[in-house]
C-alpha positions as CSV (number, residue, x, y, z in Angstrom):
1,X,-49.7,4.0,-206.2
2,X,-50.2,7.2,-203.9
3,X,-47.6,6.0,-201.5
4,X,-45.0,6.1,-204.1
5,X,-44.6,9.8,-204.1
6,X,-43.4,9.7,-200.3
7,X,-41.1,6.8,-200.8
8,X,-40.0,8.8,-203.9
9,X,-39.2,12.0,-201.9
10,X,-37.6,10.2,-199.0
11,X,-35.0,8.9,-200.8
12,X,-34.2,11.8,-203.1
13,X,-34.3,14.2,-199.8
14,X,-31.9,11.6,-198.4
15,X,-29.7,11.2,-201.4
16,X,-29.6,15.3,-200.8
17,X,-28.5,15.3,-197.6
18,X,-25.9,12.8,-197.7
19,X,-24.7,14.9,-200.8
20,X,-25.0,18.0,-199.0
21,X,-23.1,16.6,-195.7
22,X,-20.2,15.5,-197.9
23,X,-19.3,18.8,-199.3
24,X,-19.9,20.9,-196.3
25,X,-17.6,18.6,-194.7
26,X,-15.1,18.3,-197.5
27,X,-15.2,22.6,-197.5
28,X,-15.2,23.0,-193.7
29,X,-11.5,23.7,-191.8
30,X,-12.7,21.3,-188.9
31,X,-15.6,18.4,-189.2
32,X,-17.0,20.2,-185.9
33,X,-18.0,23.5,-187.0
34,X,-20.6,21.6,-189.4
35,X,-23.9,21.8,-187.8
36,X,-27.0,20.2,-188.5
37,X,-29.0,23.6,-190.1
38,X,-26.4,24.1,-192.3
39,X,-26.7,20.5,-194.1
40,X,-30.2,20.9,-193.7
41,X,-29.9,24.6,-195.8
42,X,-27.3,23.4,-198.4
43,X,-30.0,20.1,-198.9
44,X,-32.9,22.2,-199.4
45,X,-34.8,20.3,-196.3
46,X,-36.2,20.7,-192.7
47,X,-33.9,20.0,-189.7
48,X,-36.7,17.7,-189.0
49,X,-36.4,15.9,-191.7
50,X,-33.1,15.1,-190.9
51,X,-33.3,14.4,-187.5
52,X,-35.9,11.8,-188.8
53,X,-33.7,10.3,-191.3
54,X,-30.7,9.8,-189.0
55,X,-31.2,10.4,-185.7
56,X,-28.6,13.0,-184.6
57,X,-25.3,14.0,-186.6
58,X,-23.5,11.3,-185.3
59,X,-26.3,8.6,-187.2
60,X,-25.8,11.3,-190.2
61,X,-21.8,11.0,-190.4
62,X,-22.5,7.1,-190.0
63,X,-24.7,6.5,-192.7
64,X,-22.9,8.9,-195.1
65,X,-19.5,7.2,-194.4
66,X,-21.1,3.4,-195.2
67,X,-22.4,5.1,-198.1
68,X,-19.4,5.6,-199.5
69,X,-17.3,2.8,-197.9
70,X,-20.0,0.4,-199.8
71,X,-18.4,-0.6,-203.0
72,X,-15.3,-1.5,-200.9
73,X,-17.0,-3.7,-198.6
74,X,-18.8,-5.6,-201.7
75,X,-15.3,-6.1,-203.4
76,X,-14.2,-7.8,-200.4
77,X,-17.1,-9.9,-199.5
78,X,-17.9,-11.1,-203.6
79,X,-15.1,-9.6,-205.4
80,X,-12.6,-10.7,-207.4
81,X,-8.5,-10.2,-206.9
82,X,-7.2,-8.0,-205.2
83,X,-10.3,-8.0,-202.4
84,X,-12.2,-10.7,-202.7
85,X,-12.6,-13.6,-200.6
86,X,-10.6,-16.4,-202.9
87,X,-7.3,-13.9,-203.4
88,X,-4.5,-15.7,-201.3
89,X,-4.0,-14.2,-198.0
90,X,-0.2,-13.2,-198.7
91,X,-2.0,-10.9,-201.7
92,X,-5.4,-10.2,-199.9
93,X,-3.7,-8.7,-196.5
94,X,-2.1,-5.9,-198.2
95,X,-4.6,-5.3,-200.8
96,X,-7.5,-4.6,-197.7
97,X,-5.2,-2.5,-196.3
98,X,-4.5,-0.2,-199.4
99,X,-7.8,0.2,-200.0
100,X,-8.7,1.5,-196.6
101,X,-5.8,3.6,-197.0
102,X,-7.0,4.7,-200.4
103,X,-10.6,5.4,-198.9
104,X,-9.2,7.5,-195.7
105,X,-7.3,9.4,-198.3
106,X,-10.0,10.2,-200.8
107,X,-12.7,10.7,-197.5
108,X,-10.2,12.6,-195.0
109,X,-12.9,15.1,-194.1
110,X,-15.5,12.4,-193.4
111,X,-13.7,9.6,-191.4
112,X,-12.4,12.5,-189.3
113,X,-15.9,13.5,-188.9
114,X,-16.8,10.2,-188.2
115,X,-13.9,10.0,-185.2
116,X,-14.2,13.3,-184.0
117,X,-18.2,12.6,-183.5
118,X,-17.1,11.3,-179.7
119,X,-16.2,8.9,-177.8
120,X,-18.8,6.7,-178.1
121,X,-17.9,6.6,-181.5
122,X,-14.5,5.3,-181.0
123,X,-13.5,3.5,-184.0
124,X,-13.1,0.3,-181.9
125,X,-16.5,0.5,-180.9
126,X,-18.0,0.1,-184.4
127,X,-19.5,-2.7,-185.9
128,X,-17.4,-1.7,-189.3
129,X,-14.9,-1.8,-187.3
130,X,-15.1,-5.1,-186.0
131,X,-16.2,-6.5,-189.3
132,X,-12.5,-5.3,-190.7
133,X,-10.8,-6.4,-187.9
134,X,-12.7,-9.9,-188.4
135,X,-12.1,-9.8,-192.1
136,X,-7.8,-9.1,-191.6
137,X,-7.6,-11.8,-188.7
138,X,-9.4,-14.4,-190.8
139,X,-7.2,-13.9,-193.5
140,X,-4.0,-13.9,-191.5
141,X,-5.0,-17.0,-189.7
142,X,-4.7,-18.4,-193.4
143,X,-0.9,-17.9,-193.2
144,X,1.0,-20.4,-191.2
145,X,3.5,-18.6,-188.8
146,X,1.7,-15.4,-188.3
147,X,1.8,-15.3,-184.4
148,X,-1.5,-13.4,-182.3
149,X,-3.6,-12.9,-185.8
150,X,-6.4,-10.9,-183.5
151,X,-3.7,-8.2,-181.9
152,X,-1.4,-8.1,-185.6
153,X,-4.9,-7.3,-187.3
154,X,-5.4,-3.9,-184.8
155,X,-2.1,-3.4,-184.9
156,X,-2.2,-3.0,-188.5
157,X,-5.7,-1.2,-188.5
158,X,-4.0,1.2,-186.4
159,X,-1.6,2.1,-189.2
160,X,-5.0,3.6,-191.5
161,X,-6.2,5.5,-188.9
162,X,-8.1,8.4,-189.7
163,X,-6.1,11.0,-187.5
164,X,-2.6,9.3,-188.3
165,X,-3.6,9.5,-191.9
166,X,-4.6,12.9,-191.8
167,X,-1.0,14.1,-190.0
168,X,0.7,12.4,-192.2
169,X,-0.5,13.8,-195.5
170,X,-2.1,16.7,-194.2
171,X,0.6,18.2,-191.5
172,X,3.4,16.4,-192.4
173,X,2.7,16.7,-196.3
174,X,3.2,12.6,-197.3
175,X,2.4,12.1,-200.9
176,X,-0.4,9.3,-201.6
177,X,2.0,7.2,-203.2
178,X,4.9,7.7,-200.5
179,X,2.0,7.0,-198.2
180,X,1.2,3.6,-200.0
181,X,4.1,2.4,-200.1
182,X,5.4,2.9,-196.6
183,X,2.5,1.1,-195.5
184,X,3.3,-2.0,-198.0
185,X,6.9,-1.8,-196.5
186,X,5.7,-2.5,-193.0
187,X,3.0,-4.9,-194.5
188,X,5.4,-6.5,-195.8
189,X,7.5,-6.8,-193.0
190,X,4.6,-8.4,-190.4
191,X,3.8,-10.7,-193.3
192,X,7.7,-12.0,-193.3
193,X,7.0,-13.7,-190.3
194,X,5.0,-16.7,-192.2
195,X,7.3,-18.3,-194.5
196,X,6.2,-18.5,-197.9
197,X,4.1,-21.6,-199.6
198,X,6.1,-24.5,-200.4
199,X,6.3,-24.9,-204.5
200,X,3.9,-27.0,-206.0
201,X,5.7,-30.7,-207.2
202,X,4.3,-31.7,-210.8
């Protein structure tokens, strides 16, 4: 029973961090100029305890974006239509799509965060990354005619990237919905390649 309390603490300090880290980041004019003290202030913790609990700002930006990329993930993996695993490919490859769209566009200030955090961050170094890569290729390989599924799957991640997504909306002031669809327009285009399934005979 005495153990509990720390366990207790631990998460509720980390559930105020995370909380914290997201709004200063949200508020601040660049993802840079957020520092490690001021999460630490705004969470009502030591800078110690969040050193511990991440590792550096970089392990901070990470867990804070799975955090919040988590529901998607599950919707894909055991989910039903749109996301999930048993939604034909033709209907699954721009669904995945949207919603990383939709999540760059709703968490601007953290996936730049999360890009600007350096090089060795790169988001083609990532294991989320490769995971949606591996996730978009296995479902193109589903579509007959669909030629180089491993290069048309980066080619398309490249189209939600978090920079390109924030020009678009933020500098070159895209609506969300002109933003959607543009992207289901070229979608939709790369998917013309594979013909479409032959009817079903009775």
């Amino acid at each position: 029973m005495p153990e509990r309390k720390p366990r207790a603490d631990a998460a509720r300090n980390r559930e105020a961090v995370l909380a914290a880290a997201d709004r200063l980041f949200a508020e601040s004019d660049s993802p840079e100029q957020v520092t490690m003290a001021q999460i630490a202030a705004a969470a009502g913790v030591g800078k110690g305890t969040l050193f511990r609990g991440f590792g550096d700002r970089t392990g901070l930006i990470c867990a804070l974006y799975e955090a919040r990329l988590e529901p998607i993930r599950k919707a894909v993996t055991d989910g039903p239509h749109p996301l999930g695993p048993d939604t034909p490919p033709r209907e699954r490859v721009p669904a995945l799509l949207d919603a990383l769209l939709r999540f760059k566009l709703d968490h601007r200030h953290l996936s730049l965060a999360l890009e600007e955090a350096g090089a060795g961050n790169s988001p083609y170094r990532t294991p989320r990354y490769d995971w949606w890569h591996a996730t978009l290729r296995d479902t193109l390989d589903r579509l007959p005619g669909i030629p180089g599924s491993d290069f048309t799957a980066h080619a398309l991640l490249a189209a939600v990237r978090a920079d390109l997504v924030d020009h678009l909306a933020g500098r070159m002031n895209l609506s969300r919905e002109h933003l959607r669809a543009e992207l289901a327009a070229f979608t939709a285009r790369i998917l013309s390649a594979a013909p479409p399934p032959a009817p079903s005979h009775p």
